[in-house]
C-alpha positions in Angstrom: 3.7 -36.4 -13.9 1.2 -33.4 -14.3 -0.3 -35.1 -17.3 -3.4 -34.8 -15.3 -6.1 -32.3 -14.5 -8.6 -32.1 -11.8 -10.9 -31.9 -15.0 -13.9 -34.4 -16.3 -12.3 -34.1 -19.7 -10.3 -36.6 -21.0 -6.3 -36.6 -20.2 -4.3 -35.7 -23.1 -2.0 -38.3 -22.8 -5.0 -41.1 -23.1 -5.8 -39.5 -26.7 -2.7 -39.7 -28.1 -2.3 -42.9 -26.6 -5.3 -43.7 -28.2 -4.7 -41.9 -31.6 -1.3 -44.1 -31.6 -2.9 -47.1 -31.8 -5.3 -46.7 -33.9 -3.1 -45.9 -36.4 -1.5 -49.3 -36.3 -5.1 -50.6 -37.8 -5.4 -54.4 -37.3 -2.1 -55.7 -39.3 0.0 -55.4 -35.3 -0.6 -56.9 -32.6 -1.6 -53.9 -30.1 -2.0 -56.5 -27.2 -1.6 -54.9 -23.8 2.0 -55.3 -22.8 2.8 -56.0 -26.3 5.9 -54.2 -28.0 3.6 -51.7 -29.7 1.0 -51.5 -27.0 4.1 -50.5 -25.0 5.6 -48.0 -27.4 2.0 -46.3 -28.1 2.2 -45.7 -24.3 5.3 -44.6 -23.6 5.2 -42.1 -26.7 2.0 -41.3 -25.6 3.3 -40.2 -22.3 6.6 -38.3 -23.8 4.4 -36.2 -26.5 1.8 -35.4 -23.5 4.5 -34.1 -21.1 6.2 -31.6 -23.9 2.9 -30.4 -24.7 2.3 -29.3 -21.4 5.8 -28.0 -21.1 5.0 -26.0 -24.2 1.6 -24.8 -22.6 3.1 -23.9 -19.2 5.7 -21.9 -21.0 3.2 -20.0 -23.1 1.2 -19.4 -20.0 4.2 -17.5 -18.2 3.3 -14.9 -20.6 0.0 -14.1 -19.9 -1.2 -12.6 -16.5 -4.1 -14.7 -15.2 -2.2 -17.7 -15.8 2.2 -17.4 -14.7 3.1 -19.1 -12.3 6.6 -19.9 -12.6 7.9 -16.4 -13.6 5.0 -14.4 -11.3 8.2 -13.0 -9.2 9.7 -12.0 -12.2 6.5 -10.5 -14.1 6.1 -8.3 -10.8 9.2 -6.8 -10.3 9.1 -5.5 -14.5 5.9 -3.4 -13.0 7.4 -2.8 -9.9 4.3 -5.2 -7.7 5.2 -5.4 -4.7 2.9 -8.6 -3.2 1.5 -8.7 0.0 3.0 -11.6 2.9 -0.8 -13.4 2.6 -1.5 -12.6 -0.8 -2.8 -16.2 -2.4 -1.3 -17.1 -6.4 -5.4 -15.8 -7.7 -5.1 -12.3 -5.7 -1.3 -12.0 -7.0 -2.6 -12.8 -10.4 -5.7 -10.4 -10.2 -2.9 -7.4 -9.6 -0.8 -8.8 -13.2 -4.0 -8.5 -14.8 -5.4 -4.9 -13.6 -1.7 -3.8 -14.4 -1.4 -5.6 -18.1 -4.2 -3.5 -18.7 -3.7 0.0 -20.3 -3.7 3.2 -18.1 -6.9 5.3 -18.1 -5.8 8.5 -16.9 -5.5 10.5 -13.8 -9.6 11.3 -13.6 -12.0 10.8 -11.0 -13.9 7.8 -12.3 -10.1 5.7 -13.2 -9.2 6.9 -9.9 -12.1 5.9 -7.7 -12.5 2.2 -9.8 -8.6 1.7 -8.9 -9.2 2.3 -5.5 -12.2 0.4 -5.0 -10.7 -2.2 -7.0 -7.8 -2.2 -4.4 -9.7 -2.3 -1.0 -12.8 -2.7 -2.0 -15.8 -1.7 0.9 -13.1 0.3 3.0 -12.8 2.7 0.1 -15.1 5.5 1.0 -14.0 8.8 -0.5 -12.0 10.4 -2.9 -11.9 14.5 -2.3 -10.3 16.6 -3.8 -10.9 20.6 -3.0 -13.8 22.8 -4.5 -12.5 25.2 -7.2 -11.8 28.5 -6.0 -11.5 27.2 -2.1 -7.7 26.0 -2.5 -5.3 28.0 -0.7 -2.3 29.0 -2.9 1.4 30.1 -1.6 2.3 32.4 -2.6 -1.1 34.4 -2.5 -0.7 36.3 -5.7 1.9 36.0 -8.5 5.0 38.0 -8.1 4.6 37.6 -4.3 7.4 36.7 -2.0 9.4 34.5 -2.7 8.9 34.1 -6.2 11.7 36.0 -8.7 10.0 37.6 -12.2 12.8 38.1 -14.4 13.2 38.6 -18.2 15.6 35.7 -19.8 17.9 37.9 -21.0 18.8 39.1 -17.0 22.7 38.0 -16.1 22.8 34.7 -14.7 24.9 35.4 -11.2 25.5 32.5 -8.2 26.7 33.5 -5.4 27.5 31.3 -2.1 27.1 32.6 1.4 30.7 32.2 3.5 28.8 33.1 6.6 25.6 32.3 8.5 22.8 35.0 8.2 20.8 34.6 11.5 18.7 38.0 11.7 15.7 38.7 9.8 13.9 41.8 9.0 16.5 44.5 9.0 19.9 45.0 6.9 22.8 42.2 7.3 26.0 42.0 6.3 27.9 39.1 5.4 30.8 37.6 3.6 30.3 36.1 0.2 31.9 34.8 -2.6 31.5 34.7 -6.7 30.9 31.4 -8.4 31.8 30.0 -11.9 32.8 32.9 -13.6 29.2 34.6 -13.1 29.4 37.9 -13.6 29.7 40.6 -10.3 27.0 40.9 -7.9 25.7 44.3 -8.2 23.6 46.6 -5.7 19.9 46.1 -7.1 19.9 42.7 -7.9 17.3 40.4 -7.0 18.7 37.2 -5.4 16.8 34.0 -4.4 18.7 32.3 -1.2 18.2 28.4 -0.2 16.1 27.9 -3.5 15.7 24.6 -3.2 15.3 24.1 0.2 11.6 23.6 1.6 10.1 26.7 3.3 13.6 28.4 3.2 13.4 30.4 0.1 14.0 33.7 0.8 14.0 36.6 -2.4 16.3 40.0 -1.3 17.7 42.6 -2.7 21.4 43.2 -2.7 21.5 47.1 -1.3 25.2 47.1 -1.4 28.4 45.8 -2.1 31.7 46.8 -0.3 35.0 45.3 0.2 37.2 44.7 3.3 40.4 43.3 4.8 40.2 39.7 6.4 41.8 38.5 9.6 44.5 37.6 7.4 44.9 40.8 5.4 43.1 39.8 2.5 40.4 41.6 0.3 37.1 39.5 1.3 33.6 41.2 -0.3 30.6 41.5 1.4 26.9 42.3 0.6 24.3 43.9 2.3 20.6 42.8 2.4 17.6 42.6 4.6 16.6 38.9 4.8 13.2 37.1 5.8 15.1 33.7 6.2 18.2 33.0 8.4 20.4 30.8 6.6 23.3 28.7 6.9 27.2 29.3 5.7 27.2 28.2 2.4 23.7 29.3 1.5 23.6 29.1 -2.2 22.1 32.6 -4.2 21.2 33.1 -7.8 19.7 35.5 -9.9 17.6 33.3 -12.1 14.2 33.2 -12.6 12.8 31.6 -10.1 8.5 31.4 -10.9 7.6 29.6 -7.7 3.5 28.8 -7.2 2.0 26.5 -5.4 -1.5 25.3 -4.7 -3.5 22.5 -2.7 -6.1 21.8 -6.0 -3.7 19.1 -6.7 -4.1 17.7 -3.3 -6.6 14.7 -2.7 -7.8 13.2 0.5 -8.1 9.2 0.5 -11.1 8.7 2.7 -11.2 5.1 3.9 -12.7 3.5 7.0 -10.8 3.6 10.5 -9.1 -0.1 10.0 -7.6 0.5 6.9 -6.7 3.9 7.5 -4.1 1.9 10.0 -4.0 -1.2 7.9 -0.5 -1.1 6.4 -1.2 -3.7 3.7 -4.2 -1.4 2.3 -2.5 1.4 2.9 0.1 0.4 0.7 -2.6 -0.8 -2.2 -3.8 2.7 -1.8 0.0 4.4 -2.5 0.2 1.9 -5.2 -3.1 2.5 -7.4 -2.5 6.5 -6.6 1.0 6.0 -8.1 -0.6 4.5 -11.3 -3.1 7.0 -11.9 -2.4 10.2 -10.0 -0.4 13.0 -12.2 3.5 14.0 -11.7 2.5 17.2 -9.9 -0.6 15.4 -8.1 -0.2 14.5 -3.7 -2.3 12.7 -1.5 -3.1 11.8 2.3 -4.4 9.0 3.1 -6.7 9.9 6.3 -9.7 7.8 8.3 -13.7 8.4 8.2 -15.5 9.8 11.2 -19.1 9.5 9.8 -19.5 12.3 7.0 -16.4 14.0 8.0 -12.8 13.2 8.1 -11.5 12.1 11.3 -10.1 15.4 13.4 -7.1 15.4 14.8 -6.9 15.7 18.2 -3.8 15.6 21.1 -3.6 11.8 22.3 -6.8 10.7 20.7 -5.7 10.4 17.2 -2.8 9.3 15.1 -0.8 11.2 13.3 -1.0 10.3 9.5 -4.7 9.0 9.7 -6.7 12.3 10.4 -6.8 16.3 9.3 -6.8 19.3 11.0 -10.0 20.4 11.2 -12.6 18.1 10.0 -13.4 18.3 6.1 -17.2 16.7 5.6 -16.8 15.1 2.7 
């Protein structure tokens, strides 16, 4: 009836049964199998049972201890357990979440992970100042768009496919929600939001022409580094894009776990939890002091770097 514990100490139901009946004093008769030898017990056994009801259901609340509502306390903090994970290691994650976030530095970061995965953590590298590369090199560069705020918004949308690069193209294009008229000078950003296919030009002009179909179509000139696609998307917005690797950390972790799904996904998980908005990681293998290189139909892709980093 899970009155009952695995314990030395005495069952709860035996002292209320016994609290019951001493109560009585010596005016009953408390004989066992007596009528209130029988109703000491079977209150005894009633009061015992709720209390433990009320105990189990106090317990669902704190992390070392649900068991009922586990599945339920995971999915609020978005746990995703593991297919061998045992009720003490599930329990172990409720508690390390319950606990309050310490920030995205190196020490939170490294005691998450070794927390995790324990011996197969190994490294946590992250790139010397002044070594990271940036893209682009120097602000202003290529394909980034300096403009002041008060510069007319314009989007434009390309009604043809621009496929050569490095001298002046002209194609069909077309105005979009009421922006005001592309103009020869202005400095559009094409396939902004596409990765590696930004491309910043300047309109050098702006003529109309007759269609197959005897209507006025307008077309621009430019000299594009990209080749894009019909219905390229322009705009003449601001358009401030920098990027660098210093946000870029390498998980160094031994060979097994590097292909160990389970730890890989502990690793994802704790660098989730800590790790900043702006903040990416890889999650590569050890090869002594170095990073394991990758090499054609030796390594896997995913698990190594190209070179070797020593670490």
């Amino acid at each position: 009836m899970s009155l009952y514990r695995l314990s030395a100490k005495e069952p709860d139901s035996k002292a209320i049964y016994r609290s019951l009946m001493d109560g009585y004093g010596d005016q009953y008769d408390k004989s066992v199998g007596g009528r209130i030898e029988g109703l000491c017990f079977m209150y005894a056994l009633g009061i015992a049972r709720a209390r433990k009801r009320i105990q189990q259901a106090r317990d669902q609340r704190l992390p070392n201890k649900v068991v009922d509502l586990i599945e339920r306390r995971e999915a609020e903090l978005g746990i995703v357990p593991g297919p061998h994970d045992t009720m003490a290691q599930r329990r172990a994650v409720l508690v390390e979440r319950f606990k309050p976030p310490t920030g995205g530095c190196r020490l939170a970061i490294e005691t998450a992970l070794t927390a995790a995965i324990g011996a197969d953590f190994i490294k946590y590298y992250v790139r010397p100042i002044g070594s990271e590369p940036n893209h682009p090199a120097n602000a202003g560069d290529w394909p980034m768009n300096f403009q002041r705020n008060d510069v007319p918004r314009k989007i434009v949308k390309l009604d043809g496919p621009v496929a050569f690069t490095g001298v002046p193209v002209t194609v069909q294009f077309e105005q979009l929600g009421g922006t005001p008229a592309l103009i020869p000078g202005d400095v559009v950003v094409f396939d902004a939001g596409r990765e590696g296919q930004a491309d910043r030009v300047t309109i050098s002009a702006i003529t109309d022409s007759t269609g197959a179909f005897d209507e006025t179509i307008v077309l621009l000139t430019a000299t594009f580094t990209r080749p894009h696609e019909a219905g390229a998307f322009g705009f003449t917005h601001p358009f401030p894009l920098w990027r660098s690797t210093r946000r870029e950390a390498i998980i160094v972790v031994s060979a097994a776990a590097a292909q160990d799904p389970e730890k890989r996904r502990k690793v994802h998980d704790e660098m989730r939890r800590h790790a900043r908005a702006v903040s990416v990681w890889n999650i590569v293998a050890a090869n002594g002091t170095n990073t394991q290189e990758f090499q054609l139909g030796t390594a896997c892709m995913g698990f190594s770097t190209l070179p070797a980093i020593a670490y």
